[in-house]
C-alpha positions in Angstrom: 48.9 14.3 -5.0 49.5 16.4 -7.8 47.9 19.8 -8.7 45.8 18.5 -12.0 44.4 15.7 -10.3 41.5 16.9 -9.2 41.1 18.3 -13.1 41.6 14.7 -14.1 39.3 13.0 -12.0 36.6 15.5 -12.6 37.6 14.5 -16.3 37.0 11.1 -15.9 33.6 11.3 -14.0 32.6 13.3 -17.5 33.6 10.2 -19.4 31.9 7.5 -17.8 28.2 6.7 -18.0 25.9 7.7 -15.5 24.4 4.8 -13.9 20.7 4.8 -13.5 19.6 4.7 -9.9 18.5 1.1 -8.9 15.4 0.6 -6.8 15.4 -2.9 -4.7 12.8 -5.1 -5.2 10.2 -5.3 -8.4 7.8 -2.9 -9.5 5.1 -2.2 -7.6 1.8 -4.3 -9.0 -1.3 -1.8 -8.2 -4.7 -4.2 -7.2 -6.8 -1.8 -5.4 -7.7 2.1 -5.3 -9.2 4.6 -2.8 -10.5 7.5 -4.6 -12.0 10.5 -3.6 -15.4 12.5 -4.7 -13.0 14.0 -7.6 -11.7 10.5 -8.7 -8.4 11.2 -7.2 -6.6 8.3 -6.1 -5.4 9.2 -2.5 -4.5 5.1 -1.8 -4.4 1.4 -2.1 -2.9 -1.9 -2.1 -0.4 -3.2 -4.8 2.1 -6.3 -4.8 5.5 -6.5 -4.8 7.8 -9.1 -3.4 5.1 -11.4 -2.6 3.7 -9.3 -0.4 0.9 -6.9 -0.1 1.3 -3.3 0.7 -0.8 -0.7 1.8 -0.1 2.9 0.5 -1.8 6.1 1.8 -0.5 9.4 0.7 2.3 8.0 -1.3 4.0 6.0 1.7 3.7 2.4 2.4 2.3 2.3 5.7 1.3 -1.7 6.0 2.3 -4.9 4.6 1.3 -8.4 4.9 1.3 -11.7 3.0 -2.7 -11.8 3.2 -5.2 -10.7 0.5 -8.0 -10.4 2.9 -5.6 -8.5 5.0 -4.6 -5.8 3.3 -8.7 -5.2 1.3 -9.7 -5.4 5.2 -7.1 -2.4 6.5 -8.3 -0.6 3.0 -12.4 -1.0 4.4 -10.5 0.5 7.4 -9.2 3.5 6.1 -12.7 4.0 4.2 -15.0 3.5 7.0 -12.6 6.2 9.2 -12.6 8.7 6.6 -16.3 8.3 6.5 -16.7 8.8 10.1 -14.3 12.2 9.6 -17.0 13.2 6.7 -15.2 12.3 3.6 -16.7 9.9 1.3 -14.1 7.7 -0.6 -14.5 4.6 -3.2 -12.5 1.4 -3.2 -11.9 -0.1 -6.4 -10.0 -3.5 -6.3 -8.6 -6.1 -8.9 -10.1 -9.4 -9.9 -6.6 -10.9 -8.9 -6.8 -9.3 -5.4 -10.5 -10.4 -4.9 -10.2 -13.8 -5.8 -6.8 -14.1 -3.6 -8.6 -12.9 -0.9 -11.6 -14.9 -1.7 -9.2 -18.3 -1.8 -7.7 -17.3 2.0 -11.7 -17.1 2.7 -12.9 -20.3 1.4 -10.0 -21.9 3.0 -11.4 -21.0 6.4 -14.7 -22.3 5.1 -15.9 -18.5 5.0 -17.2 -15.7 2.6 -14.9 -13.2 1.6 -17.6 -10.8 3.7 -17.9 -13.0 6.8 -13.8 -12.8 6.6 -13.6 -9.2 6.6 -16.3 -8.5 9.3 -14.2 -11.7 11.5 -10.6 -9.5 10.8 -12.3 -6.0 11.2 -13.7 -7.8 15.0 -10.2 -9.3 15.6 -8.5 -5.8 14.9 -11.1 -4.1 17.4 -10.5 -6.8 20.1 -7.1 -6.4 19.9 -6.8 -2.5 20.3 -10.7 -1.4 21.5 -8.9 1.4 23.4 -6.9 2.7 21.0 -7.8 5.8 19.0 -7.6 5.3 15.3 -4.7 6.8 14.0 -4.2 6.7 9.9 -1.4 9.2 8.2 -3.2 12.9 6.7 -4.5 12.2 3.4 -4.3 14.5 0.3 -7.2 16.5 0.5 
């Protein structure tokens, strides 16, 4: 190696472009809220990649292909946060809604009998289990 290469790779670093960083996958697609007494928006749901992902204080923490799914773990996360003494609001899309309303219907239920039917299925599965969900901003 010689003694100006180092000068003349640092050179040609200098002359090429930067290169943007590259995130995998699409943008994330927000369809539903969780926000606070202050209107501060602490979660939610959005779509990317055909699927549906759950974010609570800005990490994904869920995913799943289902509509119903992911509004159901959001009345989760609501209805624990009440029991902990803090009031929060969901706000969802039409597009979410009606998805989940679809996956409903096609089980020849309400959207509201669906949810109360996954919120029983996810307490059968685990009734021992404490109910664990990531600190939230306060």
């Amino acid at each position: 190696m010689s003694r100006n290469s180092k000068a003349k790779r640092d050179a040609r670093k200098k002359k090429e472009p930067s290169r943007p960083i590259r995130r995998l996958g699409d943008a994330l697609q927000p369809h539903a809220q969780l926000l606070d007494a202050d209107d501060a928006a602490i979660g939610g749901v959005g779509w990317r990649d055909g699927e549906w992902l759950l974010v609570l204080g800005s990490q994904v923490v869920a995913r799943s292909d289902s509509a119903a799914m992911a509004l159901a773990m959001l009345r989760h996360v609501v209805a624990v946060q009440e029991r902990n003494g803090r009031e929060l609001r969901l706000e969802a899309s039409a597009p979410l809604l009606n998805a989940a309303g679809r996956e409903a219907a096609a089980l020849g239920r309400s959207l509201e009998e669906h949810l109360a039917a996954l919120e029983q299925e996810r307490v059968e599965r685990e009734p021992l289990a404490p109910v664990v969900t990531p600190s939230l901003p306060h």
